[in-house]
Backbone of each chain as ProteinMPNN parsed JSONL, in Angstrom:
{"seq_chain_A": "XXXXXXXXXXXXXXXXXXXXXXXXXXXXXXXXXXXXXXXXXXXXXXXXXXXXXXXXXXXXXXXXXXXXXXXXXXXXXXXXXXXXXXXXXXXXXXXXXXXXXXXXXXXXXXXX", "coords_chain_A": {"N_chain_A": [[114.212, 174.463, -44.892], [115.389, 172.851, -48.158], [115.418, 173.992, -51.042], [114.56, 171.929, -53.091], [113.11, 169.797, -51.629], [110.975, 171.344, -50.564], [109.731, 171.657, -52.277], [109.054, 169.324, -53.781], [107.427, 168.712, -51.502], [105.203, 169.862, -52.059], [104.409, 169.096, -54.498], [103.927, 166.583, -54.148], [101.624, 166.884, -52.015], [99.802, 167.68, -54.206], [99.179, 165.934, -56.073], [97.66, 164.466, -54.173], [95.53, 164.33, -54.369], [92.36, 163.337, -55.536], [90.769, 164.633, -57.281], [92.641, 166.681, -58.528], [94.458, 164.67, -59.686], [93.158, 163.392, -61.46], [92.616, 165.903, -62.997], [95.262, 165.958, -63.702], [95.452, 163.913, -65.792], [93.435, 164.104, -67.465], [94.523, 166.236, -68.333], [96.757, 164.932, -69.923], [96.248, 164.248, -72.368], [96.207, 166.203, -73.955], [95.779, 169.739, -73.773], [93.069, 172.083, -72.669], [90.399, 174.461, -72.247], [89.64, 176.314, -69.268], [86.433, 175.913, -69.156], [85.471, 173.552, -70.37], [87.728, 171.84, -69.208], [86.602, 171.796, -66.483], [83.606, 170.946, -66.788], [83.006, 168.053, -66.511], [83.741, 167.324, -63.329], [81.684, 167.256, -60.617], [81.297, 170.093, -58.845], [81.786, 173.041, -57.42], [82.459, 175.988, -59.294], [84.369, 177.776, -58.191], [85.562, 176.025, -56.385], [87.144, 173.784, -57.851], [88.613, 175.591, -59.254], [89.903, 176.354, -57.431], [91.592, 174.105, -57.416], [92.755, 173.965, -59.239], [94.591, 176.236, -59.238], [96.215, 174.849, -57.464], [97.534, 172.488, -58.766], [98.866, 174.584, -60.68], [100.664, 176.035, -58.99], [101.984, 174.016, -58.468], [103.837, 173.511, -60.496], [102.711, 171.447, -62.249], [101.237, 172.544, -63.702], [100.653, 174.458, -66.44], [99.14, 177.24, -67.686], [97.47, 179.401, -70.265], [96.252, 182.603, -71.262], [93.68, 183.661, -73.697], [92.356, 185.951, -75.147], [89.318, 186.116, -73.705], [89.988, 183.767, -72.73], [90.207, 180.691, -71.078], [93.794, 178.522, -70.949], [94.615, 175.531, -70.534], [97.764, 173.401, -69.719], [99.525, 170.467, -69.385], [102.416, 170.148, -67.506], [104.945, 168.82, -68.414], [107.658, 167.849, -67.433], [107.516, 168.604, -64.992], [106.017, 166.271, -63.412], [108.243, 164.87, -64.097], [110.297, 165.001, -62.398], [109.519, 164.187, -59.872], [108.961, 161.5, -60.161], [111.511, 160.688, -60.646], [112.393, 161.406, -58.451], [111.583, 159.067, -56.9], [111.956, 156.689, -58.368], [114.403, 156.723, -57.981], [114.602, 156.114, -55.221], [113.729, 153.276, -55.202], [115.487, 151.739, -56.871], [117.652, 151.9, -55.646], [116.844, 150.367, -53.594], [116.778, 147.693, -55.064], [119.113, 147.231, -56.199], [120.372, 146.467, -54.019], [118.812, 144.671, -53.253], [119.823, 142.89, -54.63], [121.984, 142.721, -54.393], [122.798, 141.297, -52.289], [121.052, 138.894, -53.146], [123.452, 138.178, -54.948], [125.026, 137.354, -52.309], [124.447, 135.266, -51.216], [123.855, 133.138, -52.506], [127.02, 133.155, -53.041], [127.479, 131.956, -50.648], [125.744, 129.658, -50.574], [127.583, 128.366, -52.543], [130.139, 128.192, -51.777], [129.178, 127.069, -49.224], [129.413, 124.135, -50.542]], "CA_chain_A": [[114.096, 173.271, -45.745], [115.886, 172.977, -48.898], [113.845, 174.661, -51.985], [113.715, 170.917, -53.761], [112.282, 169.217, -50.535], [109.797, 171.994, -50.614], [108.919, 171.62, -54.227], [108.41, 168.088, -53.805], [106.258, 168.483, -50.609], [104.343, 171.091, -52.952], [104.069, 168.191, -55.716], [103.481, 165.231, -53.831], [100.375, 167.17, -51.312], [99.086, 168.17, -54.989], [98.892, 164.619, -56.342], [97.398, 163.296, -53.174], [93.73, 164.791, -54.195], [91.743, 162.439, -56.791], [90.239, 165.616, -58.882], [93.918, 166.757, -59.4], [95.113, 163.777, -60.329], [91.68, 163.292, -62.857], [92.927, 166.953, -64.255], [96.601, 165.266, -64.752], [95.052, 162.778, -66.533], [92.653, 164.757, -68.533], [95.461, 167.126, -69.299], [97.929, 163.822, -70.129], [95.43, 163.919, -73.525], [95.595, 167.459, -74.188], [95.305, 171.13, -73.314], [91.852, 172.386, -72.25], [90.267, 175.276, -71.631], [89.007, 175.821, -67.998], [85.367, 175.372, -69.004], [85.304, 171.869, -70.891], [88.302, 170.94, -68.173], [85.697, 171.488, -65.302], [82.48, 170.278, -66.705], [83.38, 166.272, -65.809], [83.217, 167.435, -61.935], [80.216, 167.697, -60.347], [82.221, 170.39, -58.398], [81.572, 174.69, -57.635], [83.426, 176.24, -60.114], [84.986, 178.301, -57.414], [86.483, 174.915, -55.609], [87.322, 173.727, -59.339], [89.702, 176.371, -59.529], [91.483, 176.116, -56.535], [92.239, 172.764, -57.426], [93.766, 173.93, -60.62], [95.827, 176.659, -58.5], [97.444, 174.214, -57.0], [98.493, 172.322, -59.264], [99.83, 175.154, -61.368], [102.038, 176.858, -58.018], [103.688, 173.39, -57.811], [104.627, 173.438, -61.568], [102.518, 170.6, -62.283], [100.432, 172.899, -65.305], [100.874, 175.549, -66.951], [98.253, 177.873, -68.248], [97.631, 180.753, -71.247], [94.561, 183.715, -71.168], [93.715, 183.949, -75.141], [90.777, 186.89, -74.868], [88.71, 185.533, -72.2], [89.87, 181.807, -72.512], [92.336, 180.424, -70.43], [93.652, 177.311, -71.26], [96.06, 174.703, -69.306], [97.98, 172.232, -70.252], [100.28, 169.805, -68.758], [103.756, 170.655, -67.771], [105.901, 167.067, -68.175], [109.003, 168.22, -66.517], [107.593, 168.439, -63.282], [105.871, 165.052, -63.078], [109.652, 164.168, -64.339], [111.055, 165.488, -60.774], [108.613, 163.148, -58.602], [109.156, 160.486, -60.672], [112.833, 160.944, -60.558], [112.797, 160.685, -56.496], [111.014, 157.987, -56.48], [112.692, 155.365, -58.913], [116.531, 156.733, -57.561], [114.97, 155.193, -54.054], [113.58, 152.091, -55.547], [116.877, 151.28, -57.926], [118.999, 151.746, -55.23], [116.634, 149.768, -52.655], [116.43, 146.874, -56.063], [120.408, 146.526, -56.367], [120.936, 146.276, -52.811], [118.678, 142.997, -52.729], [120.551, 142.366, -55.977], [123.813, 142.101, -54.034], [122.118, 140.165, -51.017], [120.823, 137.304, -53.622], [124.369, 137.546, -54.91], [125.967, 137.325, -51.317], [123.425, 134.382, -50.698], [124.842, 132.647, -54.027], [127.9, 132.871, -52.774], [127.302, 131.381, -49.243], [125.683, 128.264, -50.935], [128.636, 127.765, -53.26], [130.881, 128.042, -50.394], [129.237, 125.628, -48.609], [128.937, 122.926, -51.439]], "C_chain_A": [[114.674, 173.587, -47.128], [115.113, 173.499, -49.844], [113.589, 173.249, -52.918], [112.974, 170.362, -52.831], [110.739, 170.104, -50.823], [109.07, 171.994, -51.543], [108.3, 170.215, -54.092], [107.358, 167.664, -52.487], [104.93, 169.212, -51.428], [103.313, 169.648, -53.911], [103.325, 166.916, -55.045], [101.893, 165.848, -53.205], [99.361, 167.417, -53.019], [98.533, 167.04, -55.815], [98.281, 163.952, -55.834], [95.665, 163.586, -52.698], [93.143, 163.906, -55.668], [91.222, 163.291, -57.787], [91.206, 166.351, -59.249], [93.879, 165.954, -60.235], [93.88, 163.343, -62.23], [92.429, 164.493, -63.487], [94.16, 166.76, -64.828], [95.897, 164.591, -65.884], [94.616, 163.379, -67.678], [93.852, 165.63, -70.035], [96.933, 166.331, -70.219], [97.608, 163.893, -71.91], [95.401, 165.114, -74.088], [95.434, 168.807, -73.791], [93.661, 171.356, -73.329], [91.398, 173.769, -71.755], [89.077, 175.03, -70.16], [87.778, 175.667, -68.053], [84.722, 174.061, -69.137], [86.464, 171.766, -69.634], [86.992, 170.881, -66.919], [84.306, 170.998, -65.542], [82.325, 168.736, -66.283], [82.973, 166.183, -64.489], [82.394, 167.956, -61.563], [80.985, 168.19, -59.144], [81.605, 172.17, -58.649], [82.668, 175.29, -58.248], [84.39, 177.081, -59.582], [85.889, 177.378, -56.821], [87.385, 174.192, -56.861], [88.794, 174.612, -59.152], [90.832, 176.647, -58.756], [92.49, 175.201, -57.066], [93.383, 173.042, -58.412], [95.111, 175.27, -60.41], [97.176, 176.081, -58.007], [98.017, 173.53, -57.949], [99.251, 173.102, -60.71], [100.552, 175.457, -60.594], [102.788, 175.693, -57.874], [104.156, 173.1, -59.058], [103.625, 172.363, -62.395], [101.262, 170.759, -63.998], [100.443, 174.304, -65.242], [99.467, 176.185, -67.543], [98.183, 179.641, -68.986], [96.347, 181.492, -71.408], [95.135, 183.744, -73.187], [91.93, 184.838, -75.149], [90.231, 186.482, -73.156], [88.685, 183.78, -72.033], [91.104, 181.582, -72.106], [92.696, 178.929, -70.825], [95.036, 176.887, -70.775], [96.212, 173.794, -69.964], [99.025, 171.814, -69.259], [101.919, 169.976, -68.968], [104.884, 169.277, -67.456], [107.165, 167.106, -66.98], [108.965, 167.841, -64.839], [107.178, 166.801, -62.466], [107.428, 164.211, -63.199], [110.15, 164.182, -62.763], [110.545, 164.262, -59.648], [108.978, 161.919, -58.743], [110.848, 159.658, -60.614], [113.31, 160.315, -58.955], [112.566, 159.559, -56.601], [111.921, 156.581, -56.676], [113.936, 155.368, -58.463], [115.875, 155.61, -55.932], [114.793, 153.554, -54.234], [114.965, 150.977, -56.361], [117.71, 150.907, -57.102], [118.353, 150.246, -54.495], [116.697, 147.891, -53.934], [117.9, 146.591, -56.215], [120.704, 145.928, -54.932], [120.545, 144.927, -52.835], [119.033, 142.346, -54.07], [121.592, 141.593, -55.378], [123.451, 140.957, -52.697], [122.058, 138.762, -51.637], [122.722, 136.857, -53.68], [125.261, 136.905, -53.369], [125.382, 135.562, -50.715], [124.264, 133.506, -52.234], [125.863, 132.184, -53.046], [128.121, 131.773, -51.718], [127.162, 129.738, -49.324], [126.633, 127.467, -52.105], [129.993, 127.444, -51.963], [130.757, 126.648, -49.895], [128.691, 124.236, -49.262], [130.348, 121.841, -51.281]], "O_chain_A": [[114.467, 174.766, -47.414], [113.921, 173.517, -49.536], [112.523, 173.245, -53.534], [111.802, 170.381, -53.208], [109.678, 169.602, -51.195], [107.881, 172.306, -51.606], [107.099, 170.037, -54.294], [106.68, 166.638, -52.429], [103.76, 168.904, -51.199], [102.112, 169.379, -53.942], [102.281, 166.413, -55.46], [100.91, 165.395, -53.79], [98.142, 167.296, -52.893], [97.397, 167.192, -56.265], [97.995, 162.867, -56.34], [94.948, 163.376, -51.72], [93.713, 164.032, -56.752], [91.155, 162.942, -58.966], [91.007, 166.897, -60.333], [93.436, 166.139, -61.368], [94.008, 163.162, -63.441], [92.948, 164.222, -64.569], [94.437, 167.109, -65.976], [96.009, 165.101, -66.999], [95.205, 163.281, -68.755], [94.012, 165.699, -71.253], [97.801, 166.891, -70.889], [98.519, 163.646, -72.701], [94.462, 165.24, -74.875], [94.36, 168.788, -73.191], [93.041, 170.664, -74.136], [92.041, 174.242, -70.818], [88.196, 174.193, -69.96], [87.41, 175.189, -66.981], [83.842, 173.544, -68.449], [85.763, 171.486, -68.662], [86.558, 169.781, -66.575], [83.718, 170.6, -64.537], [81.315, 168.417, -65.656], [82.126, 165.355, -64.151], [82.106, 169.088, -61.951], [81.414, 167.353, -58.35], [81.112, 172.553, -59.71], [83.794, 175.136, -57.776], [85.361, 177.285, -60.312], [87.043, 177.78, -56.674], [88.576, 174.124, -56.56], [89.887, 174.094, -58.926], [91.999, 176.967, -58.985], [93.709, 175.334, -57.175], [94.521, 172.572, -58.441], [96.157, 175.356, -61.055], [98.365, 176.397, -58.022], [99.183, 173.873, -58.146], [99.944, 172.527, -61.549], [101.671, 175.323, -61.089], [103.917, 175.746, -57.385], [105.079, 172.291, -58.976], [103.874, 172.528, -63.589], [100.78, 169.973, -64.813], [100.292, 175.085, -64.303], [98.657, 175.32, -67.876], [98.621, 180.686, -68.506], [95.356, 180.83, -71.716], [96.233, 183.806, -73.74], [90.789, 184.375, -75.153], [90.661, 186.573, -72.006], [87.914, 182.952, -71.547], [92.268, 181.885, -72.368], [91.747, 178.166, -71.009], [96.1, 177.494, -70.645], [95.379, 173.25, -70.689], [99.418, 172.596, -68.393], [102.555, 169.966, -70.022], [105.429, 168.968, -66.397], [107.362, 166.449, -65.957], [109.665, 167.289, -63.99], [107.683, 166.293, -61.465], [107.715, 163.194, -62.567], [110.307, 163.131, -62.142], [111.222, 163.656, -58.818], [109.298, 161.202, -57.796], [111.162, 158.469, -60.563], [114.033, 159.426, -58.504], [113.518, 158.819, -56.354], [112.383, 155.778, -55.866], [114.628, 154.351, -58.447], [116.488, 154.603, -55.576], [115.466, 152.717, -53.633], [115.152, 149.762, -56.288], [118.474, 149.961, -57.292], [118.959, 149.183, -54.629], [116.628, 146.877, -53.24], [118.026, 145.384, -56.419], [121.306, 144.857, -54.854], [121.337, 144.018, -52.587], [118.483, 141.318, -54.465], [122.008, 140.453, -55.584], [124.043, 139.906, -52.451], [122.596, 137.754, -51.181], [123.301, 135.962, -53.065], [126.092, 136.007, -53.506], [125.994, 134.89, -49.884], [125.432, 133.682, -52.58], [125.757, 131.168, -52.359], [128.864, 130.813, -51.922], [127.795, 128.857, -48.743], [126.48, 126.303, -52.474], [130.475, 126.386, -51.56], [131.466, 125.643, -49.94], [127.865, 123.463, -48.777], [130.359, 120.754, -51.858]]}, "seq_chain_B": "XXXXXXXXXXXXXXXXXXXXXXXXXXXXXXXXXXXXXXXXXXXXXXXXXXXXXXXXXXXXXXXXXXXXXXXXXXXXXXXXXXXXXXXXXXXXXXXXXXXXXXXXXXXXXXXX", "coords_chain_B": {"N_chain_B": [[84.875, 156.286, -54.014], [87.354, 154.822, -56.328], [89.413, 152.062, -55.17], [91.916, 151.787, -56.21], [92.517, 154.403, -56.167], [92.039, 155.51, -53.717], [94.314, 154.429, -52.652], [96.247, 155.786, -54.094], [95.94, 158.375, -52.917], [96.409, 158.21, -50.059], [99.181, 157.088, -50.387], [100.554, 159.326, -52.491], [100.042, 161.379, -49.961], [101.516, 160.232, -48.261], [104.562, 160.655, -49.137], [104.143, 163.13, -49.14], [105.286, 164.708, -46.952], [108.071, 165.657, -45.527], [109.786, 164.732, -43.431], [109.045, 161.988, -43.944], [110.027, 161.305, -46.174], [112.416, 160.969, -45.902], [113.204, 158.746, -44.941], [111.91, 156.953, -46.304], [114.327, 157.224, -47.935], [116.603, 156.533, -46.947], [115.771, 153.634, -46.466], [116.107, 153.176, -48.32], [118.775, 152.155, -48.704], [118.772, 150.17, -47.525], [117.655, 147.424, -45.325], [116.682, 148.877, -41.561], [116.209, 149.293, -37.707], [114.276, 150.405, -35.51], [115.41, 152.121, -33.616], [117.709, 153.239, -34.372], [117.071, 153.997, -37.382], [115.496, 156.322, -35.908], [117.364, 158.06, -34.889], [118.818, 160.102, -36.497], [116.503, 161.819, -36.793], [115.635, 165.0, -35.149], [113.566, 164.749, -33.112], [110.675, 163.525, -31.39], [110.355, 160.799, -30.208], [107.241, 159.389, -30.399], [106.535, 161.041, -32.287], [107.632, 160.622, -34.331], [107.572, 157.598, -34.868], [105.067, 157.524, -35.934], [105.205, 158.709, -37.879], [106.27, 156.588, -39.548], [103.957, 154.898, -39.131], [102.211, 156.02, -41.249], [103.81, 155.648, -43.379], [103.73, 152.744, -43.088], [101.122, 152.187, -43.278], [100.2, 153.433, -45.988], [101.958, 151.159, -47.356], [103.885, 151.709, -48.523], [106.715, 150.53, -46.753], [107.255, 148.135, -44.356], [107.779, 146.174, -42.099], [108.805, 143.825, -39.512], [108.862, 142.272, -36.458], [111.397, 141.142, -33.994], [112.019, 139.247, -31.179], [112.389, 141.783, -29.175], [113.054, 143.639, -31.007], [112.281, 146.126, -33.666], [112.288, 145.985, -37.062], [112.732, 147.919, -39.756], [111.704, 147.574, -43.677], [112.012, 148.822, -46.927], [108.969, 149.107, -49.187], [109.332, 148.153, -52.296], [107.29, 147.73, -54.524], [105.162, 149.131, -54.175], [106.119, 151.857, -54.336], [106.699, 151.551, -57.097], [103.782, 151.181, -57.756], [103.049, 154.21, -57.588], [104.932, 155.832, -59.354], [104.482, 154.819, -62.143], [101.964, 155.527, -62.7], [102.573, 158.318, -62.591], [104.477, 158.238, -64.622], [102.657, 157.511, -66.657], [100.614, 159.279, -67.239], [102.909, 161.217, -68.191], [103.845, 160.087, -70.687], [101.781, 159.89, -72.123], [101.36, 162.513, -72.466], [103.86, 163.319, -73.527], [103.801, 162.076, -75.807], [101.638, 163.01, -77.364], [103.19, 165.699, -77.906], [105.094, 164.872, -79.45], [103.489, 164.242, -81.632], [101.826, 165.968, -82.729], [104.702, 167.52, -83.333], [105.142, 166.128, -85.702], [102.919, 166.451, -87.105], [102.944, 169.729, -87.554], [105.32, 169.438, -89.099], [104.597, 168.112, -91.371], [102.86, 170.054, -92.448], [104.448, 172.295, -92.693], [106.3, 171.436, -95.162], [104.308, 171.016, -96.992], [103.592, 173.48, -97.541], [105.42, 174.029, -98.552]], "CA_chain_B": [[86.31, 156.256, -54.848], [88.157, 153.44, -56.503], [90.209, 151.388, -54.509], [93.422, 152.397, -56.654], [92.24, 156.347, -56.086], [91.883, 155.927, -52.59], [95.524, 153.902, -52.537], [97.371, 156.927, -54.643], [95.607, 159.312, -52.075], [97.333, 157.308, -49.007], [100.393, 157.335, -51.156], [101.381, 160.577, -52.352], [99.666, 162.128, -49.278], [102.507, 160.063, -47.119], [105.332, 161.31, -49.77], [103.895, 164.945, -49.233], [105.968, 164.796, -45.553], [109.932, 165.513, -45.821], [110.822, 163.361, -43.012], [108.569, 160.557, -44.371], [110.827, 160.874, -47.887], [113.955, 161.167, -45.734], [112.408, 158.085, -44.078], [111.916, 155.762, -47.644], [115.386, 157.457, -48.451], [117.5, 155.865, -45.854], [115.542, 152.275, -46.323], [116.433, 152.564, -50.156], [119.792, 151.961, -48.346], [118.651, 148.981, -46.3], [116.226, 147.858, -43.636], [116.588, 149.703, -40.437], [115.794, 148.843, -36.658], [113.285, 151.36, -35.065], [115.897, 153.212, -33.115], [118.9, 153.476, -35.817], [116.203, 155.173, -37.9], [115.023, 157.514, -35.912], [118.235, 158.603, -34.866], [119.319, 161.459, -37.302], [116.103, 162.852, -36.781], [115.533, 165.14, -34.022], [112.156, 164.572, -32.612], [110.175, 163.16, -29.964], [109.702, 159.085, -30.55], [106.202, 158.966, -30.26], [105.85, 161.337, -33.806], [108.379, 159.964, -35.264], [106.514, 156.409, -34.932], [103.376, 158.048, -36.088], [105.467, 158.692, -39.626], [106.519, 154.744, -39.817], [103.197, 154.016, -39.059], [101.99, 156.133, -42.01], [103.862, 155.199, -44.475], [103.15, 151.053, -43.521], [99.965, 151.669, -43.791], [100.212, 153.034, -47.511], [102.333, 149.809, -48.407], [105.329, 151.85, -48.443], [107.397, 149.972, -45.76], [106.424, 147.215, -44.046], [108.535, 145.73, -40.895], [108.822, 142.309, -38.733], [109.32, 142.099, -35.194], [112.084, 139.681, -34.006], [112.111, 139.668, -30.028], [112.187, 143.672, -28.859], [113.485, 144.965, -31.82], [111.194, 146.154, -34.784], [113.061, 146.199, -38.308], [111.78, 148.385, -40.958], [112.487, 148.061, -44.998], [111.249, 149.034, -48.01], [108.226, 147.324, -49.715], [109.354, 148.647, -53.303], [106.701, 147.824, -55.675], [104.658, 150.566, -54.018], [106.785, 153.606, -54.656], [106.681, 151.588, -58.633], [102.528, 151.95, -58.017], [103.165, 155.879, -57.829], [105.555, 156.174, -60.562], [104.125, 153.911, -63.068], [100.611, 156.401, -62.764], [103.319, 159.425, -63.033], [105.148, 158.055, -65.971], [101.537, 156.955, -67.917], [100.579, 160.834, -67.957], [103.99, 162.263, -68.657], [104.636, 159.509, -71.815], [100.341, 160.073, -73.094], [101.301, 163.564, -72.754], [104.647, 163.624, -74.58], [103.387, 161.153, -77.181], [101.17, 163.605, -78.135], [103.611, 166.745, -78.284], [105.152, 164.384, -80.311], [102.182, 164.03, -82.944], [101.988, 167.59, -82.75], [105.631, 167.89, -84.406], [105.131, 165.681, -86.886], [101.707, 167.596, -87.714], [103.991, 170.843, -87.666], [106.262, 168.992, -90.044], [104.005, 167.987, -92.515], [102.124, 171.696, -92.814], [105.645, 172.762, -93.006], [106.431, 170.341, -96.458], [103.121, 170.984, -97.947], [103.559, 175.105, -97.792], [107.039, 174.066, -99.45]], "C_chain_B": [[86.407, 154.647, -54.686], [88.964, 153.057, -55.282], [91.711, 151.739, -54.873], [93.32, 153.684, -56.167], [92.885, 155.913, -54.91], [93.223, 155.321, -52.019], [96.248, 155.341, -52.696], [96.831, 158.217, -53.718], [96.875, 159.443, -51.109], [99.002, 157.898, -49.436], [100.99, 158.58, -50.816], [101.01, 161.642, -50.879], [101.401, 161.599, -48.252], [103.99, 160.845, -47.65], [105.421, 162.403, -49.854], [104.714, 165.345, -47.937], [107.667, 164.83, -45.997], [110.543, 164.62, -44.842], [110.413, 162.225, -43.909], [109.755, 159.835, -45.854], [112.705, 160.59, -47.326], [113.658, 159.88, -45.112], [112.794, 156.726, -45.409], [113.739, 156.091, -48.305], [116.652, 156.537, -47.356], [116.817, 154.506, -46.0], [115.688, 152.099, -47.512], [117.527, 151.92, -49.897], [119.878, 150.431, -47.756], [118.082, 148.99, -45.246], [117.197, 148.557, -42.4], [115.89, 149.03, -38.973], [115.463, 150.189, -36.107], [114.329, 152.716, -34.53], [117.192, 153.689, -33.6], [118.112, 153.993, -36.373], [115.934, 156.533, -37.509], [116.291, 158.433, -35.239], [118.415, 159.662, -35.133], [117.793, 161.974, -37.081], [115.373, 163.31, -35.35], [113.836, 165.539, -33.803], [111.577, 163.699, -32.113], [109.711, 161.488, -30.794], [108.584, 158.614, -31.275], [105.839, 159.602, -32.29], [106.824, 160.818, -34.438], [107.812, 158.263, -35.895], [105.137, 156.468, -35.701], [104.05, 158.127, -37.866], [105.347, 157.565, -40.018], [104.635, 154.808, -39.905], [102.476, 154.411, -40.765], [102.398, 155.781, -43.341], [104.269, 153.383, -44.203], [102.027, 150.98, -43.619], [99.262, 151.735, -45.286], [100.811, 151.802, -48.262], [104.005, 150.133, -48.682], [106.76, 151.161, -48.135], [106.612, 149.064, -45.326], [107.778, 146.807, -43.184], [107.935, 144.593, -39.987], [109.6, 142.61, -37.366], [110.202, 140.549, -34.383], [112.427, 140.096, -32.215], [111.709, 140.985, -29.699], [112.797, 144.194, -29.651], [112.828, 144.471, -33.32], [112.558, 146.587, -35.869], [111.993, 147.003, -39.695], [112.361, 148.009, -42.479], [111.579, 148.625, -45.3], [110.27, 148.559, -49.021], [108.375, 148.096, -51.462], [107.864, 148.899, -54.432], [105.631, 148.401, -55.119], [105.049, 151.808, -54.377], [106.463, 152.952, -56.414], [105.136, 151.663, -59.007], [102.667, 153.839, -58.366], [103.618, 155.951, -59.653], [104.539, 155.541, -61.584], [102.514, 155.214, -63.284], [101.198, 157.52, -63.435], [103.478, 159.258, -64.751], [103.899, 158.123, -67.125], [100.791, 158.611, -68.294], [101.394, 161.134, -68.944], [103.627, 161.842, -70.065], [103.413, 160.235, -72.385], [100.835, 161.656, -74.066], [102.336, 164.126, -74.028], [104.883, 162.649, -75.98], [102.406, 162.324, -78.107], [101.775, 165.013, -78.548], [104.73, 166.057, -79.738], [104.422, 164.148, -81.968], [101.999, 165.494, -83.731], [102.832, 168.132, -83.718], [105.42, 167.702, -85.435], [104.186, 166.487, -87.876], [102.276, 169.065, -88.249], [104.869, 170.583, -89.234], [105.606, 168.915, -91.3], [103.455, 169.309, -92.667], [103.298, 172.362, -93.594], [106.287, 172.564, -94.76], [105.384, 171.178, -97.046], [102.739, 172.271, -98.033], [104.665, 175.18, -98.505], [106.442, 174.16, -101.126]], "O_chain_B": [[86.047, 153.774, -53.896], [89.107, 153.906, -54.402], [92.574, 151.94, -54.019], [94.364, 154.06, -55.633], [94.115, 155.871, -54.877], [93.411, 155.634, -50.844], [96.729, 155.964, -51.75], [97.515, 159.22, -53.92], [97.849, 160.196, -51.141], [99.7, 158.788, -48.95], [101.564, 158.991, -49.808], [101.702, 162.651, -50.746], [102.179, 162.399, -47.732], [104.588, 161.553, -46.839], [106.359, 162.974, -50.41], [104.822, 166.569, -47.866], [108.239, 164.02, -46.726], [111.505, 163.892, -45.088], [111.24, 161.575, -44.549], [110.086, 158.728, -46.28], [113.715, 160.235, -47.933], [114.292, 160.104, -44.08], [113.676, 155.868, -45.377], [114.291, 155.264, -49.032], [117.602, 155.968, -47.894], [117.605, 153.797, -45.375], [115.466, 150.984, -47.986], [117.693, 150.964, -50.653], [120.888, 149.744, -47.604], [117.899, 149.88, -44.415], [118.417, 148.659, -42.528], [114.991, 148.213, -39.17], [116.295, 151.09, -36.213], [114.187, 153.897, -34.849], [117.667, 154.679, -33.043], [118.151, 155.12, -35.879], [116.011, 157.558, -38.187], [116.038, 159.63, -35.109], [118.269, 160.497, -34.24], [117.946, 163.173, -37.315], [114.763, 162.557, -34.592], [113.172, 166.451, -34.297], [112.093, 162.641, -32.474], [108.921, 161.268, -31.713], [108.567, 157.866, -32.253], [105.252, 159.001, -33.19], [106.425, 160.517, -35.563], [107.711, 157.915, -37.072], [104.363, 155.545, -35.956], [103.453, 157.681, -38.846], [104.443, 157.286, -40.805], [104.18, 154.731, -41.047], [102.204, 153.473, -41.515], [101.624, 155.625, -44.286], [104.996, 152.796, -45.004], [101.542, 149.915, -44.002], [98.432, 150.987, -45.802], [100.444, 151.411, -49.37], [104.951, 149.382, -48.919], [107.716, 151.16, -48.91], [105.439, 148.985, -45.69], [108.853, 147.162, -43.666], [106.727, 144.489, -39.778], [110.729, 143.093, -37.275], [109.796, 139.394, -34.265], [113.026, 141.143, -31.969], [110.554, 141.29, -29.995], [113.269, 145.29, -29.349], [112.769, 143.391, -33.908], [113.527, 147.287, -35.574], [110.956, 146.675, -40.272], [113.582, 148.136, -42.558], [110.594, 148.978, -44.651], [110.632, 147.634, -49.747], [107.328, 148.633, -51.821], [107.523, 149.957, -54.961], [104.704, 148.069, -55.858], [104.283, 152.718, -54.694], [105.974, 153.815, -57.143], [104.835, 152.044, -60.138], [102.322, 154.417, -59.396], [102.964, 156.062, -60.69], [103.531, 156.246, -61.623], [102.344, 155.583, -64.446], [100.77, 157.895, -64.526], [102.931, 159.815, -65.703], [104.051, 158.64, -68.232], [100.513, 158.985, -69.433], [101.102, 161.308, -70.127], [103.172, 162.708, -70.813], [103.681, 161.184, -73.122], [100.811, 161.967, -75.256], [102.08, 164.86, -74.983], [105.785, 162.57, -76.813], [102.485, 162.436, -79.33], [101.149, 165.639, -79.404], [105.019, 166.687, -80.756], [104.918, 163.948, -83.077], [102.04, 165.867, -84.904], [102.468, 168.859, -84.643], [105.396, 168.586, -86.292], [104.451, 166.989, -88.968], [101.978, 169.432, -89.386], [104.976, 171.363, -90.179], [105.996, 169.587, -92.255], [104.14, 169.697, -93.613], [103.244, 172.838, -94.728], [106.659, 173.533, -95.423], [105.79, 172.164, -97.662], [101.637, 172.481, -98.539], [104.981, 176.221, -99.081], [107.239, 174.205, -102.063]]}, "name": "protein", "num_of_chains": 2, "seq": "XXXXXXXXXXXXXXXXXXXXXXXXXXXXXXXXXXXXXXXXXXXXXXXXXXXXXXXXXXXXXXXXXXXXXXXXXXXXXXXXXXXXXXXXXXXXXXXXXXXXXXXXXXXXXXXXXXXXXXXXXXXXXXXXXXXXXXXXXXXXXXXXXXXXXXXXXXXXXXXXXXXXXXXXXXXXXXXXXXXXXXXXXXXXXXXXXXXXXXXXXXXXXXXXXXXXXXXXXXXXXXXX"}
């Protein structure tokens, strides 16, 4: 598989959990360290941390140790990438019935 | 869970599949008839059907049956649910690295 396909299967499975997407969010407002980020979920701070594994291995946050405090923040770029697929399929699929109305236009000038 | 959550679950969970994206990528192009789709990819009918079905039941796609042949498109303003969630992080986030500079800027001045 290509290594973007794989990145974006990485990104999309990592988006497609609701206490990710809550730590996007959180982190949309801010850097955090991992104790205030996990107090919100009523959540084992062991499962907590997976969560936040994943979405640092698919790029999706970054994180810095300062003594014994780690702290994550949100890495824009990568939400850029997802975001990126998405709207190129919508744009294209949005001119196409662009050119349809026009072809439809045409049809009823035609037959006037 | 919300009703939106449990949508963007659905969602990116169907977008987490590489055919499924090679799948919305070919109907960005234009609808499709069941067996022109599955064409280019090599695999057994039945899972290939099992993708379609997943991503019409997120909202993705959506298809009409006209005699014996099923037509698939694209139902766009689903893939612009995703994004639109994406984008409202990224901007929060780089609104505030934004604030940040300026904060930078002024410290900067006022040590001048």
């Amino acid at each position: 598989m290509p290594r973007q396909a794989a990145h974006l299967n990485l990104l999309f499975q990592a988006l497609a959990d609701p206490t990710r997407r809550a730590v996007v969010e959180r982190l949309s407002r801010g850097p955090s360290a991992t104790s205030e980020l996990a107090r919100p979920f009523k959540m084992a701070l062991p499962s907590f941390l997976q969560h936040l594994e994943v979405l640092q291995k698919c790029g999706l946050v970054r994180s810095r140790k300062s003594g014994r405090v780690r702290t994550y923040e949100l890495a824009p770029g990568t939400l850029r990438a997802a975001e990126d697929w998405m709207a190129t399929q919508r744009l294209l699929w949005e001119r196409r019935l662009d050119q349809l109305d026009s072809y439809i236009e045409d049809l009823k000038e035609q037959s006037q």
